[in-house]
C-alpha positions in Angstrom: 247.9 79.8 138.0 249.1 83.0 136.8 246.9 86.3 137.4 246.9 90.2 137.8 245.2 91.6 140.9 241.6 91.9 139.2 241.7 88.2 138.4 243.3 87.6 141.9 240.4 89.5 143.4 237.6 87.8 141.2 239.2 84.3 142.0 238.7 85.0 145.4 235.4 85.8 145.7 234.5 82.7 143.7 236.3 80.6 145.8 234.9 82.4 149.1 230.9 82.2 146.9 231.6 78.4 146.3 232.7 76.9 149.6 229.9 79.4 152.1 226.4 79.8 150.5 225.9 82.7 153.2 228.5 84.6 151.2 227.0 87.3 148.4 228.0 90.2 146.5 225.9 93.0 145.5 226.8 96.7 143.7 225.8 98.4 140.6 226.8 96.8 137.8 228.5 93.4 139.1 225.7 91.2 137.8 225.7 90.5 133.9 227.9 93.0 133.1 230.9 92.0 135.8 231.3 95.5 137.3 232.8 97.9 136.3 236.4 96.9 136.7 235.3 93.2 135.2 235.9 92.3 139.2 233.4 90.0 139.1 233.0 89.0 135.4 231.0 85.5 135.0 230.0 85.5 138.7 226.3 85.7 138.6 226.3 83.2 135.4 228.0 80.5 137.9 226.1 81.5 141.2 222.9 82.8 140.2 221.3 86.0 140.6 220.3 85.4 144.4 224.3 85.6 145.5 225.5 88.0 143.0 223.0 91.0 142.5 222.6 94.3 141.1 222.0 97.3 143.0 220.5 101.1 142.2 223.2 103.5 141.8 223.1 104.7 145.4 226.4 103.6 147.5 225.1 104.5 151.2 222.3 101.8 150.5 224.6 99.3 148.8 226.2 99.5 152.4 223.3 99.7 154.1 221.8 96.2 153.2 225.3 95.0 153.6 225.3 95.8 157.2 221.7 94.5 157.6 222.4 91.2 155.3 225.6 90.6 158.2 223.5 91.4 161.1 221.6 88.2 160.9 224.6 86.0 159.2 225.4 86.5 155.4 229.0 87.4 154.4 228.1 90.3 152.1 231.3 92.2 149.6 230.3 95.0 148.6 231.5 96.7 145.6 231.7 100.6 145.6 232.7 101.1 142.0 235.6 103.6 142.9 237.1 104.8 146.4 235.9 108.8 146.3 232.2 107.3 146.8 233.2 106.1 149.8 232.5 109.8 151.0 228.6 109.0 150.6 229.4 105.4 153.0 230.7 106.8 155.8 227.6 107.3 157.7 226.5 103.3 157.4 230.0 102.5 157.9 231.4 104.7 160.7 228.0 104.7 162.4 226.6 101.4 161.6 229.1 98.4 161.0 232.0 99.8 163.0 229.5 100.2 165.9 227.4 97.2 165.7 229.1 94.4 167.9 229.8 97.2 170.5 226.2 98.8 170.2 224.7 95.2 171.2 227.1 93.6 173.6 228.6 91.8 171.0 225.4 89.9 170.0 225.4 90.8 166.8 228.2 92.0 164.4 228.7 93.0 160.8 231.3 90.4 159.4 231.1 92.1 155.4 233.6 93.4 153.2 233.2 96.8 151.0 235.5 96.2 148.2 236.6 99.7 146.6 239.8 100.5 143.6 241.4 103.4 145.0 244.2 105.6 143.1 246.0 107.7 140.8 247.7 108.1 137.6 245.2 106.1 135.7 243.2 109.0 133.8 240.2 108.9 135.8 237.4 111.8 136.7 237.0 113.9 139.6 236.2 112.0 143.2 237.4 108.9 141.3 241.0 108.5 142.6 240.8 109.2 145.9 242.7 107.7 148.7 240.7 107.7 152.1 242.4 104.9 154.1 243.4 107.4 157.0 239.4 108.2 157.3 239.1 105.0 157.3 241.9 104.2 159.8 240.4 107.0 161.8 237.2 105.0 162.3 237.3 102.5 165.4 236.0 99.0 164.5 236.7 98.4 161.1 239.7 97.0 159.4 241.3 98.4 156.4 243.3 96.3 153.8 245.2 97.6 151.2 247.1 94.8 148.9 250.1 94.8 146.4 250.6 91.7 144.4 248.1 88.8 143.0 249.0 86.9 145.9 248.2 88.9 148.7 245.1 90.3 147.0 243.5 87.1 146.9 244.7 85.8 149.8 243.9 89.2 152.4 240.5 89.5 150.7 239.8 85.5 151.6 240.9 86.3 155.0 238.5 89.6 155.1 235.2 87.3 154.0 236.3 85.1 156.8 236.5 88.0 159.5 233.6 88.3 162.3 234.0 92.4 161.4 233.7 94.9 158.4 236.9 95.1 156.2 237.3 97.8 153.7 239.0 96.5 151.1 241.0 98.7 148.9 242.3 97.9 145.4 245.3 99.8 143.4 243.5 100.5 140.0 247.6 101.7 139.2 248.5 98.2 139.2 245.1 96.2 138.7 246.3 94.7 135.8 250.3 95.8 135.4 251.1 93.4 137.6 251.2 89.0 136.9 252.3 86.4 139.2 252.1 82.9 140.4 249.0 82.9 142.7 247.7 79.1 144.6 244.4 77.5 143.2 241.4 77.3 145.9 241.5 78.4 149.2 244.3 79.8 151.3 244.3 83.3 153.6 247.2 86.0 154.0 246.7 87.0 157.6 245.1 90.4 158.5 247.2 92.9 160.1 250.4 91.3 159.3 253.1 93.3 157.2 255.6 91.3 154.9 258.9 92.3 153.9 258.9 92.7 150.6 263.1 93.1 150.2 265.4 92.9 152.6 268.0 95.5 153.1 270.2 97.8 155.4 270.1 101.1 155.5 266.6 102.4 155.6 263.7 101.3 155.8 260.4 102.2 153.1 257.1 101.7 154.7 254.1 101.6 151.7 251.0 99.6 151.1 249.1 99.2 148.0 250.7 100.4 144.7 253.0 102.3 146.3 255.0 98.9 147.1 255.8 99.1 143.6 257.1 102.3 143.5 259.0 101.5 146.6 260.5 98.4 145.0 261.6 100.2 142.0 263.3 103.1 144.0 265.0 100.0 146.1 266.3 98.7 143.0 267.7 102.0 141.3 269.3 102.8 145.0 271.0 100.1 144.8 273.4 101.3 141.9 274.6 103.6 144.0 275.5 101.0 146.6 272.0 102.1 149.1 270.4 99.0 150.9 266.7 99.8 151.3 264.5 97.3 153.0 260.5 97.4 152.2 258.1 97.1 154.3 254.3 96.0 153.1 252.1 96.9 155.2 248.9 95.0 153.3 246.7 95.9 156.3 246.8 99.7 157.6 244.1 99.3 160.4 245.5 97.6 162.7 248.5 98.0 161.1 251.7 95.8 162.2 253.9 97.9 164.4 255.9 95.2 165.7 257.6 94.2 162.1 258.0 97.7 161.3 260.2 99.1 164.7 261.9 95.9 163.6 262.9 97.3 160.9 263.8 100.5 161.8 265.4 99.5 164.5 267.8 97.3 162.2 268.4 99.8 159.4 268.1 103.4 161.8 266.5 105.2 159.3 262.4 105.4 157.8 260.8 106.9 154.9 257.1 106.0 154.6 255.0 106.0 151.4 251.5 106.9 150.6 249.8 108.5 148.0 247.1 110.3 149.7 246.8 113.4 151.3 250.1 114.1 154.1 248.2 116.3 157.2 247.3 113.6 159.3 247.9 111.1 157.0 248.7 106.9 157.8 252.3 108.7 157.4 251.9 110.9 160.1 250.6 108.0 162.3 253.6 105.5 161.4 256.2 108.2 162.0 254.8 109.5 165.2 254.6 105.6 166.6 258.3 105.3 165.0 259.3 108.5 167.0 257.6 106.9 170.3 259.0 103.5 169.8 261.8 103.3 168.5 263.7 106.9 169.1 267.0 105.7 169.7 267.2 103.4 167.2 266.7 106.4 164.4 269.9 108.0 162.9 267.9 110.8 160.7 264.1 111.9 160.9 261.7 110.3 159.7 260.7 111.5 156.0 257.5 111.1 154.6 256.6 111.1 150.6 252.7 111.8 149.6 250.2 113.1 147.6 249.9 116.8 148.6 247.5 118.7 150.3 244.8 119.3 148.4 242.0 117.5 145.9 243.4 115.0 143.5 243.8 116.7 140.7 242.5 116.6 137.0 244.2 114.3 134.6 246.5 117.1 133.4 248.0 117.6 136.8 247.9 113.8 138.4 251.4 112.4 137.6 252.6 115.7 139.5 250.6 114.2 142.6 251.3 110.8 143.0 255.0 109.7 144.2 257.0 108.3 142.2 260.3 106.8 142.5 262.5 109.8 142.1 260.5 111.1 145.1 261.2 108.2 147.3 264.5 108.3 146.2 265.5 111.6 146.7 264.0 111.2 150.5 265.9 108.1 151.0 269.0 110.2 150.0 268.1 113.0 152.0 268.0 110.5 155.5 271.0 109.2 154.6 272.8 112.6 154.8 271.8 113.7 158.3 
């Protein structure tokens, strides 16, 4: 069937609801009224209100039961209704489910998903666009995913469900519903910590993840008037991230520009170019560039479309490696 990346998402979890009764989701706002994104629209009429449940406006305890519901067995998804609440998480997440199978000898662990749209250029309130997946990345023992396309979004977030560990699962609002394609009915899983290549090509390699793949596929395609052959590389997972597919790449084409939307000091970025740099040194014909947000808050809605990269950005980067 043919879906965007909410429907992708909301297939998903029915599937993952229908064949595992230990699976639930809880947040505010996902029962009757389908969350606030329409995520999970219809899921507590087909499941009932024992696996799909609302929860008080407090995010830290949405996560909270969600590490106690895993400790003895459930497969909680969490929905945090956008990615700057994650801030008020971190505590239950960087202290609790990242430490839980190392805290008790691996007796216990917290196998749950906290689902979260992260992103800008989509006319949204302070603390509401926010791109934390380096914090995340930052945090030993959980697993970040960050998908692109209908396909990968249902497929990554079946795989997440399925994982003996916590996944933060982070969803482009930018493209939630831009974005239709061909995705398989039931059950199937896109591998955690795998990259794709999402086009093949030459002379330098763009490393993105989330909506930035886009962006990165549309600066591919304008470069390619002028006779540039950029391969892109999807990360889909950032922690782990797949190092091997991208030295591959860079290795083939010599060059790297890597995409992200958040903040740059210390960014994922950073990470990737310094592992690039360690790795794969003599393969690189130019430095490493990076394109991101800047440093500082995300701005208000006036300001936005001057923060997030677009593909004149990644384009005039790519042109700028190709020149040293």
């Amino acid at each position: 069937m043919k879906a965007n990346i909410v429907e992708a998402i909301q297939d998903a979890m029915r599937v993952a609801l229908a064949r595992d009764k230990e699976v639930v989701v809880l947040g505010e706002d996902v029962g009757r009224n389908g969350g606030v994104f329409r995520a999970t629209d219809g899921l507590q009429a087909e499941f009932g209100e024992d696996r799909v449940f609302d929860t008080p406006l407090a995010e830290s305890s949405i996560v909270g039961v969600g590490v106690g519901l895993a400790a003895y067995g459930m497969h909680p998804i969490c929905e945090i209704q956008f990615g700057g609440f994650l801030y008020i998480t971190m505590n239950q997440i960087a202290s609790q489910a990242a430490r839980l199978r190392m805290r008790t000898g691996g007796q216990m662990r917290a196998g749950m998903v906290i689902r979260a749209p992260y992103g800008g250029n989509v006319r949204t309130p302070d603390l509401h666009s926010d791109s934390l997946e380096a914090l995340l990345a930052h945090t030993p023992g959980v697993k970040v995913v960050m998908p692109s396309t209908p396909y990968n979004a249902k497929g990554l977030l079946l795989a997440a469900v399925d994982d003996p560990d916590p996944v933060v699962f982070l969803e482009p609002m930018r493209i939630y519903r831009g974005l239709r394609a061909e995705i398989p009915d039931g059950h199937y899983e896109v591998a955690l910590g795998e990259a794709r290549i999402a086009r093949e090509g030459q002379d330098v390699t763009l490393v993105a993840y989330g909506a930035e793949v886009q962006t990165s596929l549309e600066a591919a395609e304008q470069l390619s008037a002028e006779g540039i052959s950029c391969e892109v590389v999807d990360l889909q997972t950032v922690s782990p991230y797949d190092r091997e597919t991208v030295l591959a790449s860079v290795e083939k084409t010599g060059r790297a520009v890597v995409v992200h939307e958040a903040v740059r000091q210390a960014g994922m970025g950073a990470e990737i170019a310094a592992v690039i740099q360690e790795q794969a040194f003599y393969s690189l014909a130019a430095p490493v560039q990076r394109v991101t947000g800047w440093n500082t808050p995300f701005p208000f809605v006036q300001a936005e479309h001057l923060y997030v990269p677009g593909a004149a950005h990644i384009a005039q980067s790519v042109r700028r490696a190709l020149q040293d």
